[in-house]
C-alpha positions, 0 to 999 in steps of 0.5 A, a space after each residue: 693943578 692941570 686936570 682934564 675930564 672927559 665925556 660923551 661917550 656912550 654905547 653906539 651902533 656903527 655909521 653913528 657919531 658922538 662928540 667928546 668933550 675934554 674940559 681943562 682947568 688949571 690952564 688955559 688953551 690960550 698956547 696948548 697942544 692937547 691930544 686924544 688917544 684911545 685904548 682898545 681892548 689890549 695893551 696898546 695905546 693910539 694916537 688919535 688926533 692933536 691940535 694946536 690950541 694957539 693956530 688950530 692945527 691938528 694932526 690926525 691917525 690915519 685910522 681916523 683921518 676923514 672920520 674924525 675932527 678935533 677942535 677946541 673952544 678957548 673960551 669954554 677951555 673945552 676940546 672936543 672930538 667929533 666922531 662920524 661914521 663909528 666903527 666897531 674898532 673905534 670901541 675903546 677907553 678914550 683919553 684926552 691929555 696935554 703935550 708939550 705946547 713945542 711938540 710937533 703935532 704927529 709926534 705928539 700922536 705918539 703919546 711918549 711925551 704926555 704931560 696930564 692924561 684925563 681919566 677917559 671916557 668909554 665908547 662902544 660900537 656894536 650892533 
C-alpha cells in the first residue's frame, strides 16, 4: 500500500536551513504529483510547494516562493524540501502527501484533493 514518511525536522533558529526527506513505498515517482504542506499552530492547513515527478515542475506558496525548493530523486523514491532562510512562521507540522498525478500543480497547493498524507515531521523556528 502507498505509504509517505517524513523527516528532517528539527528545532532551529531563524536564517538557518533544513531538507526534509518524503520516502514513497508502494509506488514509484516514475508519474507522481507529490505536494508538501505545513500545519501551524491553528486549524489551518497550507500549501507549500508541488511537483511533477514525470518533468519536474513545481509550484510554489508565495510564502515560501524563493526561500524554499522541492525536488525528487526517482531512484531513491525520495522528495525533498529545501528549506533556507527559516523563519519563526515557518514553525509548523510538515507534511508531505500524493495528488492526482493529472492535477494542475497550484491546485494541487490547495490540499482538497490529497490521495495519501504522510504522517509529518515537526519544525520549529525560534531563537
Amino acid at each position: 500500500q502507498v505509504q509517505l514518511v517524513e523527516s528532517g525536522g528539527g528545532l532551529v533558529q531563524p536564517g538557518a536551513s533544513l531538507r526534509l526527506s518524503c520516502v514513497a513505498s508502494g509506488f514509484t515517482l516514475d508519474d507522481a504529483v507529490i505536494g508538501w504542506f505545513r500545519r501551524a499552530p491553528g486549524p489551518e492547513r497550507e500549501g507549500l510547494a508541488c511537483i511533477a515527478t514525470s518533468d519536474g515542475s513545481t509550484a510554489y506558496a508565495d510564502s515560501v516562493k524563493g526561500r524554499f525548493t522541492i525536488s525528487r530523486d526517482n531512484v531513491k523514491n525520495t522528495i525533498y524540501l529545501q528549506m533556507n532562510s527559516l523563519k519563526p512562521e515557518d514553525t509548523g507540522a510538515y507534511y508531505c502527501a500524493t495528488l492526482p498525478p493529472w492535477i494542475d500543480l497550484h491546485i494541487g497547493l490547495k490540499g482538497d484533493l490529497v490521495d495519501h498524507w504522510g504522517p509529518g515531521t515537526q519544525v520549529t523556528v525560534s531563537v
